[in-house]
N, C-alpha and C positions, 0 to 999 in steps of 0.2 A: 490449161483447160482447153477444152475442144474448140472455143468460140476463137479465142489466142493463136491458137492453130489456122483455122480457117483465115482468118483474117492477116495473119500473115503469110499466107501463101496465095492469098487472093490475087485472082490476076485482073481483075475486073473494080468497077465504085461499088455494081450492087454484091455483090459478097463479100465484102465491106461493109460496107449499110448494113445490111441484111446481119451478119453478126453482131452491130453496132444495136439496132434496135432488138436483138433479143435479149442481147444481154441485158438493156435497159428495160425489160419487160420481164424476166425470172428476178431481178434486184427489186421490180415494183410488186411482187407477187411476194419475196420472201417477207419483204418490209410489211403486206397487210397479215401475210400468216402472223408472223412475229406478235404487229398489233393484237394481233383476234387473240391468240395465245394469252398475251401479257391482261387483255382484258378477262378473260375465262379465270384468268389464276385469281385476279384481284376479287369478281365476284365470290371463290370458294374463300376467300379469308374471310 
């Protein structure tokens, strides 16, 4: 992935960081989509 990328050719902490905290920021976004989803489906049962 792009982030893996970046962070391994980093030559620097903040482009490090900086992929470290997005990834952990698209993982907290996929995890509420997921929730909203999983709660929308239980409402149509």
């Amino acid at each position: 992935m792009f982030l893996g990328k970046v962070e391994g050719h980093a030559t620097t902490a903040f482009y490090r960081t900086l992929a470290a905290l997005s990834r952990e920021a698209i993982q907290a976004m996929w995890y509420e989509l997921n929730e909203a989803a999983d709660e929308r489906d239980a409402d149509k049962a």
